[in-house]
C-alpha positions in Angstrom: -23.1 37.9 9.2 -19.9 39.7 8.0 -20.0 40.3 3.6 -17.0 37.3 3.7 -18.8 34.5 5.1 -20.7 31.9 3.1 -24.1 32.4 4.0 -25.4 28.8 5.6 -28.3 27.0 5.2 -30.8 27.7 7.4 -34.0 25.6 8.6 -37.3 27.3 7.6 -39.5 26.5 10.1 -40.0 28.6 12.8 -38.9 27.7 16.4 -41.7 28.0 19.1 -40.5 31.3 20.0 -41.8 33.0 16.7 -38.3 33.1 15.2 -37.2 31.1 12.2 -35.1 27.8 13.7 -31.2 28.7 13.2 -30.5 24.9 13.1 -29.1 23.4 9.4 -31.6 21.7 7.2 -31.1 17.8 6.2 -28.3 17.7 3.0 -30.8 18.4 0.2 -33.7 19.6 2.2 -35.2 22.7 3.7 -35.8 21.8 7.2 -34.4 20.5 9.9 -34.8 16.9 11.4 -36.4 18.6 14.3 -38.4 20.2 11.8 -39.8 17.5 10.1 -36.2 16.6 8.6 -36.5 12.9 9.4 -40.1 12.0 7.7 -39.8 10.0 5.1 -41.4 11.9 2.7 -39.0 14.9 3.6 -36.1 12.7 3.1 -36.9 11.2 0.1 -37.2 15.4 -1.9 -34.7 15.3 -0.5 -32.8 12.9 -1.8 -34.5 14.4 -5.4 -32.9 17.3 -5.2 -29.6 16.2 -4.3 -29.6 13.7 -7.1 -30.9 16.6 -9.5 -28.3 19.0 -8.5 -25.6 16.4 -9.0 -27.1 15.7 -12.5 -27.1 19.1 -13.3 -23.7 19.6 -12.5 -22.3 16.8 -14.8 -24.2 18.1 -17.6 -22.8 21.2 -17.1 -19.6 19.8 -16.8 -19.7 17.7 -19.7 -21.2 20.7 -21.7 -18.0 22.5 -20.5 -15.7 19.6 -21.2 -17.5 19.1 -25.3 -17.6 22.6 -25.7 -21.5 22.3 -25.8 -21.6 19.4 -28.5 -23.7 15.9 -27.5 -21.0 13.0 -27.4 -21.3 10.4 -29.7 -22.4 7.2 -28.4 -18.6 5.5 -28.9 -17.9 8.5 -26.3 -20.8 8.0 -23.8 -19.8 4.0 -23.6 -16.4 5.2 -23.2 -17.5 7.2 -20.1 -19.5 4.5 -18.5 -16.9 2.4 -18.7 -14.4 5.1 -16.6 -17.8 5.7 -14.1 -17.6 1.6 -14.1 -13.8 1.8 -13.3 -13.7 4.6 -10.9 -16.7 3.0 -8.9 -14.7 -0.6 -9.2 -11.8 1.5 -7.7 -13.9 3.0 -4.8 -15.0 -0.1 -3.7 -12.0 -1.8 -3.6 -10.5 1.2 -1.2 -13.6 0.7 1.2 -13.0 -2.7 1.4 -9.3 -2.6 2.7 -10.3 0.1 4.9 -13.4 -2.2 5.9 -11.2 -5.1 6.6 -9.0 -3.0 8.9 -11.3 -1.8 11.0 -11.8 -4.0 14.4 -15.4 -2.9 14.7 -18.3 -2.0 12.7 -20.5 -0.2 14.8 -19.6 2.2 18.0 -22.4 3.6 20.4 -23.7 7.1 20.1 -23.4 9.8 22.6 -27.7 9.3 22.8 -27.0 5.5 23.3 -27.7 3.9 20.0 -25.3 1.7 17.7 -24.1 3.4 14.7 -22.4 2.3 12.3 -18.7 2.9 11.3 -18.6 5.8 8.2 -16.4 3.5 6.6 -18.8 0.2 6.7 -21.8 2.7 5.4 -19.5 3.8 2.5 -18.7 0.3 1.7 -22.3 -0.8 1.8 -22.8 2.5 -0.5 -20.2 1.3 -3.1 -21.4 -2.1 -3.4 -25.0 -0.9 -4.1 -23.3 1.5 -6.7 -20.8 -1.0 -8.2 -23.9 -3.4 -8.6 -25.9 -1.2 -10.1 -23.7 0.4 -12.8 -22.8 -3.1 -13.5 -26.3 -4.4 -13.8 -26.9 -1.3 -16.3 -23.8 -2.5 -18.5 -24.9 -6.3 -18.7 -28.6 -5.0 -19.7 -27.3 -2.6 -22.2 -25.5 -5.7 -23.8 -23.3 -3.4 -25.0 -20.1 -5.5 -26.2 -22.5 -7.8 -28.2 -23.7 -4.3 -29.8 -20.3 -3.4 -30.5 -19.5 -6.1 -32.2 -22.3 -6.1 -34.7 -21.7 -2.7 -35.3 -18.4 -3.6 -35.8 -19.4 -6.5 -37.8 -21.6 -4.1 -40.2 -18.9 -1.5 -40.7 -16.7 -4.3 -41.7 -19.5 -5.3 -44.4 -19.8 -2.0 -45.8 -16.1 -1.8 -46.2 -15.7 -4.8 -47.5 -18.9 -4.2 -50.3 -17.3 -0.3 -50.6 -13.8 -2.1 -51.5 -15.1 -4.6 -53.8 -16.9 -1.6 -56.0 -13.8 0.5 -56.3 -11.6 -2.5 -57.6 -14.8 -4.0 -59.7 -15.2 0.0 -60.9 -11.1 -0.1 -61.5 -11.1 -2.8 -64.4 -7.8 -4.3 -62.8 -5.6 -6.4 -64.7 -5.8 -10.3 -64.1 -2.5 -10.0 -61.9 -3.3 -6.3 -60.4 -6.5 -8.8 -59.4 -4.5 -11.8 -58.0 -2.8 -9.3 -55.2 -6.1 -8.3 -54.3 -6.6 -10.7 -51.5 -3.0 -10.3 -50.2 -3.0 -6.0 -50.3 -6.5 -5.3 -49.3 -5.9 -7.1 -45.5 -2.7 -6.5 -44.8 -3.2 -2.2 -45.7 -6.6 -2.7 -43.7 -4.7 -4.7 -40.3 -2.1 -1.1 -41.1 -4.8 1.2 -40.9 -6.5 -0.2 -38.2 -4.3 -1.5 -35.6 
């Protein structure tokens, strides 16, 4: 192999000649499905290590992206909710394509009915879509939001209420109270 190509994975079993088997290994795995590639158990390490290797690289992605600082949770619901979207998106793609297609399946040079990359990906998308969304509706997360939302508003409210109690306003300064305090606060936070 010349110094400018990629080296590829290779199978490590050895072929019944003695030599190591110069077929590719399953995505994720080590040998091939001649190899012992299709066993269940093989698969599913498999399957591990592709799922750790993307995990990895979106944590060092969004260690890149934070410069190495843990996002706060405002951010990490903020994500989910773009993962939500772009998986929503996805789906919605497969489906048109899905819809075009005149058949699902098509036989295989070895005889068998496969079928269509597109109907696979669809079934993929809907298993992802329904999972994501099944993790947002257990998280309860608006409901959350809102009572955090509802404390902060408390505090505020008892922080304001201290600073014009600590003040010693005038009986008039003390009348515009309840028309200056909401309408600065709807300013400041719209």
């Amino acid at each position: 192999m010349g110094s400018t190509e990629l080296a590829r994975p290779q199978c490590t079993a050895k072929a019944r000649s003695g030599e190591r088997c110069k077929r590719p290994p399953i995505p994720g795995g080590t040998v091939c499905p001649s190899h012992g590639g299709g066993s269940p158990k093989v698969r599913a390490a498999a399957a591990r290590r592709l799922e750790e290797k993307r995990t990895q690289a979106v944590v060092e992605y969004q260690s890149r992206k934070t410069g190495g600082r843990i996002q706060s949770i405002g951010d990490v619901y903020e994500e989910l909710l773009k993962t939500t979207e772009m998986v929503l998106v996805w789906r919605d793609r497969l489906h048109d394509r899905v819809e075009e297609l005149t058949t699902f399946g098509y036989q295989s040079g070895a005889g068998f009915e496969q079928l269509k990359t597109e109907v696979a990906l669809m079934e993929r998308a809907m298993d992802r879509s329904t999972s994501i969304l099944t993790t947002l509706v257990k998280l309860n997360i608006d409901e959350r939001a809102e009572r955090l939302s509802n404390r902060y508003g408390d505090l505020i409210a008892l922080a304001i209420t201290r600073i014009l109690e600590a003040l010693d306003l005038t009986p008039d300064q003390q009348a515009r109270v309840p028309e200056v305090v909401p309408r600065i606060l709807r300013g400041i936070l719209s």
